[in-house]
Structures are given as structure tokens and as C-alpha cells.
py3Dmol code that shows the C-alpha trace and the ligand (Angstrom):
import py3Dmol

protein = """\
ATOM      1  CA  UNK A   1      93.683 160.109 128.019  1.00  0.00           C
ATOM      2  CA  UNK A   2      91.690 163.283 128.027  1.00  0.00           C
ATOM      3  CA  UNK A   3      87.904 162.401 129.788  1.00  0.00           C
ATOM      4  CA  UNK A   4      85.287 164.371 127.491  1.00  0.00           C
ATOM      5  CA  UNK A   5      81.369 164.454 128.408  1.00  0.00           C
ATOM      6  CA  UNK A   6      81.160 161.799 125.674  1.00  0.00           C
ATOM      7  CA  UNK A   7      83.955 159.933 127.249  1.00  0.00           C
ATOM      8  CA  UNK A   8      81.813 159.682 130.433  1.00  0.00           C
ATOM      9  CA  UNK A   9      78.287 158.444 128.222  1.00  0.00           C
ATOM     10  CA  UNK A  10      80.580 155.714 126.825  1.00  0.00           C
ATOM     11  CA  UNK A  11      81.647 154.637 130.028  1.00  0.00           C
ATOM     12  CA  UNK A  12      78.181 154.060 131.394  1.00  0.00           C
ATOM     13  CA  UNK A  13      77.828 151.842 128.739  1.00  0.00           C
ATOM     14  CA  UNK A  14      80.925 149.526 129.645  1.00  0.00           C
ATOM     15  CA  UNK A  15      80.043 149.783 133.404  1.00  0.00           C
ATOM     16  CA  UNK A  16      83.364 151.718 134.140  1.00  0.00           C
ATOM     17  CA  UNK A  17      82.679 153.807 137.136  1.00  0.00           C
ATOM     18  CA  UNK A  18      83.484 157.520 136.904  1.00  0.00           C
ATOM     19  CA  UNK A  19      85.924 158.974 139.808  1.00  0.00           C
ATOM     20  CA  UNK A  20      84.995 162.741 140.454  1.00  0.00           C
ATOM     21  CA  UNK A  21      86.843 164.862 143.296  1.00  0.00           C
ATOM     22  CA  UNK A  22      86.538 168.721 143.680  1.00  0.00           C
ATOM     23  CA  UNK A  23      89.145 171.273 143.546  1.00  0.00           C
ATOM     24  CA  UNK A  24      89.452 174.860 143.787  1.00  0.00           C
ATOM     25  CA  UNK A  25      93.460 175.715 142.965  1.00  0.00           C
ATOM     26  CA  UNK A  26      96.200 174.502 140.459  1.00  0.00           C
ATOM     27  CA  UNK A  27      98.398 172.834 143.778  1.00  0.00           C
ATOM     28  CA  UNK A  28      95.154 169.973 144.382  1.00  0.00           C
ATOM     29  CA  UNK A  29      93.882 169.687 140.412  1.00  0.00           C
ATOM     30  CA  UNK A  30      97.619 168.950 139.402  1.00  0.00           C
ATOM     31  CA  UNK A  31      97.320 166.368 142.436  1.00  0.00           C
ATOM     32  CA  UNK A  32      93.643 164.907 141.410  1.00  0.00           C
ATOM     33  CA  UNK A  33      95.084 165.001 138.037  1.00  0.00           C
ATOM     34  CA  UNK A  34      97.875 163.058 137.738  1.00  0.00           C
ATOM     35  CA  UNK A  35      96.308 160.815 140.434  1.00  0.00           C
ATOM     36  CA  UNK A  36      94.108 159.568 137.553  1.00  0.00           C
ATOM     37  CA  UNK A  37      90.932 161.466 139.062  1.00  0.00           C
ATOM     38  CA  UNK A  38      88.473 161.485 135.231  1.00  0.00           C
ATOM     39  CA  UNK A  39      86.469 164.400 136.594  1.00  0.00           C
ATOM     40  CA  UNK A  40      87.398 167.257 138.655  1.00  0.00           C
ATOM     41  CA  UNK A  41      84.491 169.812 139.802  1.00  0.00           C
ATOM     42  CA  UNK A  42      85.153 173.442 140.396  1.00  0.00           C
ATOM     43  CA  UNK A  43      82.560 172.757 142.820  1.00  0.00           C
ATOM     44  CA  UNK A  44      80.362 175.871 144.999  1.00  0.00           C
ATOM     45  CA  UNK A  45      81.382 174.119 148.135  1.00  0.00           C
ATOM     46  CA  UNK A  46      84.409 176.375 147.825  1.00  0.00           C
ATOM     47  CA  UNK A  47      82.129 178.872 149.265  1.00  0.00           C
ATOM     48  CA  UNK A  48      81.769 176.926 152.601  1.00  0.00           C
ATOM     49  CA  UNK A  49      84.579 174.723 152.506  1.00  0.00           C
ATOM     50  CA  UNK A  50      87.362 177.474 151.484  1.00  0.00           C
ATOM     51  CA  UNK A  51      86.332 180.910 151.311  1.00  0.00           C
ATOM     52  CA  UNK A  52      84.639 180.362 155.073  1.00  0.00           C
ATOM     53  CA  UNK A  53      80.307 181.526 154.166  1.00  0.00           C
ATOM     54  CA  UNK A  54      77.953 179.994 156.094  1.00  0.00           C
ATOM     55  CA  UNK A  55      76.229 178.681 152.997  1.00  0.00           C
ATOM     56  CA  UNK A  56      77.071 178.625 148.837  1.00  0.00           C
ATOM     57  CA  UNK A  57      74.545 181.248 147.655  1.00  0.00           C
ATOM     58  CA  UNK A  58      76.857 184.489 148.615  1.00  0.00           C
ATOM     59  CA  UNK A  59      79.907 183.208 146.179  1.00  0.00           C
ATOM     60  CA  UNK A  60      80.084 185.666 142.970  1.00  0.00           C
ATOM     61  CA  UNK A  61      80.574 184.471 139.284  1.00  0.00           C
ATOM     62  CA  UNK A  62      83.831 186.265 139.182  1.00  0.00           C
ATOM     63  CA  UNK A  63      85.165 184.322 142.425  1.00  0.00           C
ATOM     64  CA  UNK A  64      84.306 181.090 140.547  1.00  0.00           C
ATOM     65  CA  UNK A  65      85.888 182.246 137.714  1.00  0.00           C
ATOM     66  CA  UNK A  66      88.968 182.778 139.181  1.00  0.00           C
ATOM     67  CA  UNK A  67      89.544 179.532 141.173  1.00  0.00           C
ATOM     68  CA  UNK A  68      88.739 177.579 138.270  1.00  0.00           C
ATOM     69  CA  UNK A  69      91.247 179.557 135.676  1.00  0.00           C
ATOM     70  CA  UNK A  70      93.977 177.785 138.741  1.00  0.00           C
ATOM     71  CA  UNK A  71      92.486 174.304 138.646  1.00  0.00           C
ATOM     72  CA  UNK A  72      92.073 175.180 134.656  1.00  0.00           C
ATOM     73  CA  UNK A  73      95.583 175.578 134.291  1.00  0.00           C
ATOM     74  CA  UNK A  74      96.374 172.237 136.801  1.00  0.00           C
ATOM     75  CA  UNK A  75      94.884 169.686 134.734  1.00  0.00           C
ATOM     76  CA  UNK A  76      95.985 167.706 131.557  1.00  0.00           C
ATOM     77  CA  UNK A  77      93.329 164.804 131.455  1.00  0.00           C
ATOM     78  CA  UNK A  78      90.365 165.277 133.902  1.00  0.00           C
ATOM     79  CA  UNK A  79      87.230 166.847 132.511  1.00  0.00           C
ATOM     80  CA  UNK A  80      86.789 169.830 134.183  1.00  0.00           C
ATOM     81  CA  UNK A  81      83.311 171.151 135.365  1.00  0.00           C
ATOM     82  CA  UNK A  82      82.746 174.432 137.153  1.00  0.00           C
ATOM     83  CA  UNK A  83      79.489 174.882 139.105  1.00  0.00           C
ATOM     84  CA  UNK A  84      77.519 178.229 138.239  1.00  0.00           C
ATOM     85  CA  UNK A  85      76.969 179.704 141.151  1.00  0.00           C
ATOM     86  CA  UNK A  86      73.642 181.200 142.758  1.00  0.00           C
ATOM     87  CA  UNK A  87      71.247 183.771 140.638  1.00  0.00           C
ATOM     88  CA  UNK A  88      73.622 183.294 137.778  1.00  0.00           C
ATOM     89  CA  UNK A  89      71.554 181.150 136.236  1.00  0.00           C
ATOM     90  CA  UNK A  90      68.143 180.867 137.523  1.00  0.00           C
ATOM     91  CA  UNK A  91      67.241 184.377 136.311  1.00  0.00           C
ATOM     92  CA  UNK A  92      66.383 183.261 132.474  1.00  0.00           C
ATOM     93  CA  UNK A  93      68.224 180.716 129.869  1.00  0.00           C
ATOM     94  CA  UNK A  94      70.044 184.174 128.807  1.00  0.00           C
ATOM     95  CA  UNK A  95      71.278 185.094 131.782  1.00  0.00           C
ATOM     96  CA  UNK A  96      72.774 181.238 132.197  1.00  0.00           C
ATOM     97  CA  UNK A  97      74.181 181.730 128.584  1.00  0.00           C
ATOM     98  CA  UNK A  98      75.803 184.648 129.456  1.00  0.00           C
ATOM     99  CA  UNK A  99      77.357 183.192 132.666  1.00  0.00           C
ATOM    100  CA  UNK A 100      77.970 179.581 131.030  1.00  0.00           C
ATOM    101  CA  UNK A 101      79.825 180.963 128.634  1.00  0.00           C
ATOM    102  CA  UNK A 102      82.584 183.522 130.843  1.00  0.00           C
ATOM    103  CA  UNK A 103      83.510 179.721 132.025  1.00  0.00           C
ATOM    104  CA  UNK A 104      83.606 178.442 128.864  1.00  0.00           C
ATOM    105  CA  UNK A 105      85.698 181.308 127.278  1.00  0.00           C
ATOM    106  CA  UNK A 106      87.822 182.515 130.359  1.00  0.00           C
ATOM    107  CA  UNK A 107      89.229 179.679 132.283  1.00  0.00           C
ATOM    108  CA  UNK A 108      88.911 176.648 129.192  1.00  0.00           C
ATOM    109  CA  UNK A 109      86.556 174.160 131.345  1.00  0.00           C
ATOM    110  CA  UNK A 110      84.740 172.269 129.003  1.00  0.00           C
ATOM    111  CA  UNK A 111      81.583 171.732 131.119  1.00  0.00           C
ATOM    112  CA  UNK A 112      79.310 173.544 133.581  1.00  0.00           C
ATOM    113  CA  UNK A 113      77.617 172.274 136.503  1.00  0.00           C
ATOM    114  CA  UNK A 114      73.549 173.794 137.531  1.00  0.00           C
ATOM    115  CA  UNK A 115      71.210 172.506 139.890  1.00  0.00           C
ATOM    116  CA  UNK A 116      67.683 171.970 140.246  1.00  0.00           C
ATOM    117  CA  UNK A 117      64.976 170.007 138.049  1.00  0.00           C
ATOM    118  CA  UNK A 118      62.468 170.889 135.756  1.00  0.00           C
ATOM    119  CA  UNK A 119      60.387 172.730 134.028  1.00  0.00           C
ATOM    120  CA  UNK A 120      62.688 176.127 134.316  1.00  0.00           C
ATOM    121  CA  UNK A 121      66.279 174.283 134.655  1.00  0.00           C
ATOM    122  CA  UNK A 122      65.285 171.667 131.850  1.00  0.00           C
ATOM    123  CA  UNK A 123      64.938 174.763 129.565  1.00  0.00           C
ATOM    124  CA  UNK A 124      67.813 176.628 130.511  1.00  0.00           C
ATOM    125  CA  UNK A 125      69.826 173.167 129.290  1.00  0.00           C
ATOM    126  CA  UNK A 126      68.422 172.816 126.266  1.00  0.00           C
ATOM    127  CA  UNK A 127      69.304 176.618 125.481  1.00  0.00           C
ATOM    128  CA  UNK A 128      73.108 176.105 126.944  1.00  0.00           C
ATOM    129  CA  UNK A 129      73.803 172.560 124.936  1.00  0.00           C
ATOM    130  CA  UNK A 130      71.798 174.230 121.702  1.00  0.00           C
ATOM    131  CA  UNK A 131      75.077 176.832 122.039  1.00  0.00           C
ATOM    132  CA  UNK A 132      77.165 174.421 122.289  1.00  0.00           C
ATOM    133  CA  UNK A 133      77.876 173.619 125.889  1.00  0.00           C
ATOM    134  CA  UNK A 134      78.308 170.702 127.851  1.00  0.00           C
ATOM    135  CA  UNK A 135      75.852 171.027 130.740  1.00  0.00           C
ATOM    136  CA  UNK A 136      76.036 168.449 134.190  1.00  0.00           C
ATOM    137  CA  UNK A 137      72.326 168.405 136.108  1.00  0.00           C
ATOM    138  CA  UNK A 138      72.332 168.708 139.799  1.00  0.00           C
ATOM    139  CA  UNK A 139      69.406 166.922 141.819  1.00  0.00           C
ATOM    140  CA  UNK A 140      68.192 165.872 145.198  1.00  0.00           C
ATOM    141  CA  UNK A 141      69.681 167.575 148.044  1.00  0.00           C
ATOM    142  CA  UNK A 142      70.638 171.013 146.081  1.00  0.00           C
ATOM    143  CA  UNK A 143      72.360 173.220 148.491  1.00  0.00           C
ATOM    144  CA  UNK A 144      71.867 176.351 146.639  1.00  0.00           C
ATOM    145  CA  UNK A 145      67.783 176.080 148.044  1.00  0.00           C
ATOM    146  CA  UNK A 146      69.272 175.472 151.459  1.00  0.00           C
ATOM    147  CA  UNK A 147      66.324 178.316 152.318  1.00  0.00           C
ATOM    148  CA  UNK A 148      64.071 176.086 150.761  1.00  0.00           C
ATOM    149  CA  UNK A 149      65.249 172.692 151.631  1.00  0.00           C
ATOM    150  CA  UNK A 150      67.495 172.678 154.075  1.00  0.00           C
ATOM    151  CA  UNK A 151      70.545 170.060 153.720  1.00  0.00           C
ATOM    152  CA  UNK A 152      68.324 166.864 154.581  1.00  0.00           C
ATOM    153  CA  UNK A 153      68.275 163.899 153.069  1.00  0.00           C
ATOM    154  CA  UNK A 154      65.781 164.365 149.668  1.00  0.00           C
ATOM    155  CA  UNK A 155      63.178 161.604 148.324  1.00  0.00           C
ATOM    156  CA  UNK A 156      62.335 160.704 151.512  1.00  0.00           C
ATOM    157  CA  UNK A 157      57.839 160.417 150.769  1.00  0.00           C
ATOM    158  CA  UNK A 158      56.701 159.093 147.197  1.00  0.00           C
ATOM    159  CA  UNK A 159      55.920 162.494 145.622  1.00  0.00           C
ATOM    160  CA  UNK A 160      59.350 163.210 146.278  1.00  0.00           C
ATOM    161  CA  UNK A 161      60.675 160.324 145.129  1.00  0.00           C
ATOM    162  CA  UNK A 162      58.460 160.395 141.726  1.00  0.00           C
ATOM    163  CA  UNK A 163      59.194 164.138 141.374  1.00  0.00           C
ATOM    164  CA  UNK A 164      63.023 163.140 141.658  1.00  0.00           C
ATOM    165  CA  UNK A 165      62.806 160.551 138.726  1.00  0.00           C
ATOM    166  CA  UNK A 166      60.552 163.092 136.917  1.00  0.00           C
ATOM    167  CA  UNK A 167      62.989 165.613 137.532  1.00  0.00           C
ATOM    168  CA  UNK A 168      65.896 163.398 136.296  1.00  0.00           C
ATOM    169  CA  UNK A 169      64.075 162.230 133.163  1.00  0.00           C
ATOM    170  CA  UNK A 170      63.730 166.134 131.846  1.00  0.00           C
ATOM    171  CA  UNK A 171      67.063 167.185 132.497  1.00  0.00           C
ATOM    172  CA  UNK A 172      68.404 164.222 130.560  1.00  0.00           C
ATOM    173  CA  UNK A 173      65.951 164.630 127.680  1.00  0.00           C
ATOM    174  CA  UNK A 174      67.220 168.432 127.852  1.00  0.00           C
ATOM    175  CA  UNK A 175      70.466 167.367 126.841  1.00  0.00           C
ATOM    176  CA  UNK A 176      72.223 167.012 130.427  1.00  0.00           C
ATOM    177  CA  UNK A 177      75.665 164.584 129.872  1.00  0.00           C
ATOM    178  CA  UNK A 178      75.670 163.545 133.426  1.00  0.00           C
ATOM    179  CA  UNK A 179      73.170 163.763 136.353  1.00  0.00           C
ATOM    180  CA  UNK A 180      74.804 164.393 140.420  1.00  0.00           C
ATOM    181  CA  UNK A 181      72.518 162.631 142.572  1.00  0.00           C
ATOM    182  CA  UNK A 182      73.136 164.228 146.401  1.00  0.00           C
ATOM    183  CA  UNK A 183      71.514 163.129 149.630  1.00  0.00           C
ATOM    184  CA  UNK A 184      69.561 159.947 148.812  1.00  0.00           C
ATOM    185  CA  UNK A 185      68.497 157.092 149.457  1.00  0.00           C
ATOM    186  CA  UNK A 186      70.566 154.534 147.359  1.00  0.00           C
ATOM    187  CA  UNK A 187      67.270 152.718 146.198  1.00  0.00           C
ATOM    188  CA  UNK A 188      65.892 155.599 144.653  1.00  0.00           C
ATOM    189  CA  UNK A 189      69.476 157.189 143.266  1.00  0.00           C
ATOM    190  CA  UNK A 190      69.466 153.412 141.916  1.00  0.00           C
ATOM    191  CA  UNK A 191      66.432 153.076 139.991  1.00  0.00           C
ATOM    192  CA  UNK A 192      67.209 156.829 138.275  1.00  0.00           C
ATOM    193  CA  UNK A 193      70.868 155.875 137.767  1.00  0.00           C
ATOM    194  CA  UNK A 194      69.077 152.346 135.399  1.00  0.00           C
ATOM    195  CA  UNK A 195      66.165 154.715 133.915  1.00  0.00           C
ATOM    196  CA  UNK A 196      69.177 156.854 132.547  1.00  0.00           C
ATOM    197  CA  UNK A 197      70.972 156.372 129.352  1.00  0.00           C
ATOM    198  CA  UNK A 198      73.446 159.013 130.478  1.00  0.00           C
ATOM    199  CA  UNK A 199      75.494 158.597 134.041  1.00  0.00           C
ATOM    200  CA  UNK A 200      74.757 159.236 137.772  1.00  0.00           C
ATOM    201  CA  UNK A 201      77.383 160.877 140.002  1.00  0.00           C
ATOM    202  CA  UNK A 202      76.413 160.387 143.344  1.00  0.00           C
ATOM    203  CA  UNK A 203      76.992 161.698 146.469  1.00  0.00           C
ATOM    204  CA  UNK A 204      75.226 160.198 149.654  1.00  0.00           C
ATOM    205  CA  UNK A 205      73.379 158.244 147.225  1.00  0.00           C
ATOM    206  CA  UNK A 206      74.665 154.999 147.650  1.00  0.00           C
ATOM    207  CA  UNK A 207      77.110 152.975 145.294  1.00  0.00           C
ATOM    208  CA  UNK A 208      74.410 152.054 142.343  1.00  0.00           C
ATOM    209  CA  UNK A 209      75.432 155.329 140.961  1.00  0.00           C
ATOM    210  CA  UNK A 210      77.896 155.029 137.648  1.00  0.00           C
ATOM    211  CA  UNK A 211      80.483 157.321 139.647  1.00  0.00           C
ATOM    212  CA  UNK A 212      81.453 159.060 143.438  1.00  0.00           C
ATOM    213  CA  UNK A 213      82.045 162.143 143.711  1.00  0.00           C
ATOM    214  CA  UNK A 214      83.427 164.314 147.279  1.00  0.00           C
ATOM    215  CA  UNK A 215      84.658 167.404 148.668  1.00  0.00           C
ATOM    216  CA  UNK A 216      88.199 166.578 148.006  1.00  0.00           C
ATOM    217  CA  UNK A 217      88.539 167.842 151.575  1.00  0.00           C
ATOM    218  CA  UNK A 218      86.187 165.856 153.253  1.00  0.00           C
ATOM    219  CA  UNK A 219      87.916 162.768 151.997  1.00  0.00           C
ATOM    220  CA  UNK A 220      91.321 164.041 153.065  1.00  0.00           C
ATOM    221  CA  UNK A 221      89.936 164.848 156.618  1.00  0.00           C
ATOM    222  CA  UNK A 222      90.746 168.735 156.213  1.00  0.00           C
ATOM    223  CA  UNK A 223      87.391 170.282 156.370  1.00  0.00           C
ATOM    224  CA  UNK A 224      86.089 171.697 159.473  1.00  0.00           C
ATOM    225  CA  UNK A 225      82.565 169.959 159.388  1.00  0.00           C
ATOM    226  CA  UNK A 226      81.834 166.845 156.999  1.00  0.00           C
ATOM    227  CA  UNK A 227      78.656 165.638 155.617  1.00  0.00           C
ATOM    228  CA  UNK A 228      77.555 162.433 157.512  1.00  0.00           C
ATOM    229  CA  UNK A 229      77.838 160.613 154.222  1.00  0.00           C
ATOM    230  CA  UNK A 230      81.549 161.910 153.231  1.00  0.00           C
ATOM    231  CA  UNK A 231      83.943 159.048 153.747  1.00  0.00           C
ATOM    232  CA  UNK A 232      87.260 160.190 155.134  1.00  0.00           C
ATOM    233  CA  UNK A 233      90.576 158.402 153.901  1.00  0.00           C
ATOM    234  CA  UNK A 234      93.211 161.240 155.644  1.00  0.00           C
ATOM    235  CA  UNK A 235      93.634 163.210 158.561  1.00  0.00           C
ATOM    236  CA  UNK A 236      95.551 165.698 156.833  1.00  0.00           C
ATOM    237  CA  UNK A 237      94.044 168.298 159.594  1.00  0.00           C
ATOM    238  CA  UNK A 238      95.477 166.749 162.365  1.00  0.00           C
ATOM    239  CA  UNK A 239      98.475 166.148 160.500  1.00  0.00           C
ATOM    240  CA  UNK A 240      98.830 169.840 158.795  1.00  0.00           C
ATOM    241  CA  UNK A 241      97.920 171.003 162.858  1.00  0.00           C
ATOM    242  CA  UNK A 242     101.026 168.746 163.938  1.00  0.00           C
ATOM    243  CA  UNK A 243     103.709 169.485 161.258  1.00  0.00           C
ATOM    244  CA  UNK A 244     102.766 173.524 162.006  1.00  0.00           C
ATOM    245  CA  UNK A 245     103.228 172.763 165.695  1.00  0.00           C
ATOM    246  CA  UNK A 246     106.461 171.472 165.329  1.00  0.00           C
ATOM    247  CA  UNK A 247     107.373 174.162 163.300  1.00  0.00           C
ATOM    248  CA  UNK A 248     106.330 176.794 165.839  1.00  0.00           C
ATOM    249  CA  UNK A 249     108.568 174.746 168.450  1.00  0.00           C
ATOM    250  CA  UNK A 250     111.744 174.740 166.122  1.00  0.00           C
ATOM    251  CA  UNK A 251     111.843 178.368 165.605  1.00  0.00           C
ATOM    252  CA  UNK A 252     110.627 179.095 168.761  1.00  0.00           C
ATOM    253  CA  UNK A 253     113.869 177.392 170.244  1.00  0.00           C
ATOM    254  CA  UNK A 254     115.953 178.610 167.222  1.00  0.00           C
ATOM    255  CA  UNK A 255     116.274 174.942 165.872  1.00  0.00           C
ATOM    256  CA  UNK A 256     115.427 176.469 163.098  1.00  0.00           C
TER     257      UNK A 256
END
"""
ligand_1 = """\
8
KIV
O 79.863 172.102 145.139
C 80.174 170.915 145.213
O 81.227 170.576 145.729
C 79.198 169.946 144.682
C 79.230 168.506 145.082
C 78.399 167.667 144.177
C 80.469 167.844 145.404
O 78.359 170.333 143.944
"""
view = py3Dmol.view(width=600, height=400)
view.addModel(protein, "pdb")
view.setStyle({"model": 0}, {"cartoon": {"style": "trace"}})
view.addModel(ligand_1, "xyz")
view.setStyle({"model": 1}, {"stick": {}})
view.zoomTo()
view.show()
């Protein structure tokens, strides 16, 4: 069955809980795919996670671009969602228009991903889902303000935690089909997920949200640092580390 944004609104409504992984290549989204993951994020954590920077911000549009055309072309079902990355957006709803739609036209994701609240990033949503695109909101712990925010936990005094529900309120009245909740505390991300009509994707935010989502890596133990709030259901490090070991051995002593 192929998971649209509408798919995802409908499900909040029958209490089905959305499953959301990331990917960055054809090889995992084929995996996450046929695994019966609905929604697979080209997410900016490819910056850290794969392409080695010390944060997301220095990853280009064209790098994004490019990973998701693979996971693009790995996927028959999932909804696919591509993060824009940093300054391609935040400039002016044109500039986000501009950017939103190179993913929309060159790899054939049907969604984008932004982050940050209102007033400036509830306008830029209206402008992308007036032109037709499906927009996902981004809130809490947003690592593309790192500078600003660092990566703790968010909502943590009252103003926070009423700017959060503010925040969460304007991006779905700006036409947002599903909200990412990072780095919470699960009361809070709880009460937004029930003053929503559209659904929560959490992530550190505790399991009131209407679906998960991870770092495909984290979960499958392969990243080199995890989040404290990743759960971890491999050790395909250790094991990738091992099977390359023996390897090395076997030709080593021409077993191979
Ligand atoms: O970039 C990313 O991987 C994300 C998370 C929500 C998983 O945005």
C-alpha cells in the first residue's frame, strides 16, 4: 500500500502508529521498504552520521539531492520525505520554493521536511503547501540551531514549553501534514501530540507520540556516537568490525 501524507492524517484518526526510519541510499530504503517501514526520511543527519561533519548545517542542497534520488529509486510503498537542509530555506518562502521544489521535481519524494516554529517557518508552509507541496514541521530540539540551542533536551521551563505548543499550533494551522517532536519531555510531546488533529513523530519524546522515528543507524548499532534517547536493536558495528576482521585473516593466510 503506498503511505501518502493523507494516509498518515487518517491514521491518527484510527490510532495506528506511524513507523519512520531514515535512509540515505537505495541498498537501506529497499531494506526499510520492504520491511514495511510507512515513512522513510532522507534525513540531514546524513551530514553527521554518513558524510562525517561535525554538525548538519555544512550539507549542500545538491548533496541532499543526490542521496535521496538513491533512496528515491529504493522504495515502492514508504512515503518518502527529504529534509531541506540549512539556509535553503530560512532565507524567504521563495527561496524554500525554489529548493522544495528541486526535491519535488528531481528525485520524486513526495514530501519535504523543515524545522523550526513560527512566525517565519509557519509562513514559508503556507507558501510551499499553497504550491502544492506536502510539507513535515520540525520542533523542539532542532539541530540545524545547534549554535543557538545546542542539542539539549527542549521545553524544559514553561515559556518553553508554551512556546513549543504555540509553535506546534501555527505550523499545523499553516498546513504542516505531520509535526517531528525531538528532545522532549514525553508530557509535553503528549499534550501537543492530543492538541493536534494532524500526527506527532517523535523522537526522544516519549511514546504518546502517533509514530517513532530514528537514525536507522542508531537503531542498528552502526553509528559512531548515539543520542542518549536512540534505542539500539543491532550491533551491526561490532559485527561489520568482525566479519572484516576475518576477512583480513583469510586473505592474509591465502584462505582466501
Ligand atoms: O535528520 C534526521 O535524521 C532527522 C531526525 C528527525 C531523525 O531529522
Amino acid at each position: 500500500m503506498t503511505v501518502t501524507p493523507r494516509t498518515l492524517v487518517r491514521w491518527k484518526n484510527e490510532h495506528r502508529s506511524i513507523v519512520a526510519l531514515t535512509a540515505w541510499d537505495y541498498a537501506i530504503a529497499k531494506v526499510l521498504d520492504e520491511a514495511g517501514v510507512d515513512v522513510i526520511l532522507v534525513g540531514d543527519s546524513l551530514a553527521q552520521v554518513a558524510l562525517g561533519y561535525e554538525t548538519t548545517l555544512p550539507l549542500t542542497l545538491d548533496e541532499m539531492l543526490h542521496h535521496a534520488k538513491a533512496v528515491r529509486r529504493g522504495v515502492k510503498e514508504a512515503l518518502v520525505v527529504v529534509d531541506l537542509p540549512f539556509l535553503t530555506y530560512q532565507e524567504s518562502p521563495q527561496q524554500a520554493l525554489r529548493s522544495a521544489g528541486r526535491v519535488l521535481k528531481e528525485t520524486g519524494a513526495a514530501a519535504v521536511k523543515l524545522e523550526g516554529g513560527y512566525p517565519a517557518m509557519a509562513e514559508t508552509v503556507s507558501v510551499l503547501v499553497r504550491a502544492g507541496i506536502p510539507v513535515m514541521g520540525h520542533v523542539g530540539l532542532t539541530p540545524q540551531s545547534v549554535h543557538q540551542l545546542g542539542y539539549r533536551k527542549q521545553g524544559t521551563t514553561a515559556a518553553e514549553e508554551s512556546r513549543l505548543v504555540s509553535e506546534s499550533l501555527a505550523l499545523e494551522r499553516a498546513g504542516v501534514f505531520a509535526l517531528v517532536l525531538e528532545h522532549m519531555d514525553a508530557t509535553l510531546a503528549d499534550t501537543i501530540s492530543h492538541k493536534l488533529t494532524i500526527p506527532t513523530i517523535g523522537i526522544g519524546a516519549g511514546s504518546g507520540c502517533d509514530g517513532q522515528v530514528l537514525v536507522t543507524h542508531d537503531l542498528l548499532g552502526w553509528s559512531d556516537r548515539q543520542p542518549p534517547f536512540a534505542k539500539v536493536y543491532a550491533n551491526l558495528r561490532n559485527s561489520i568490525s568482525e566479519a572484516v576482521r576475518q576477512y583480513g585473516d583469510d586473505v592474509r593466510s591465502r584462505r582466501f
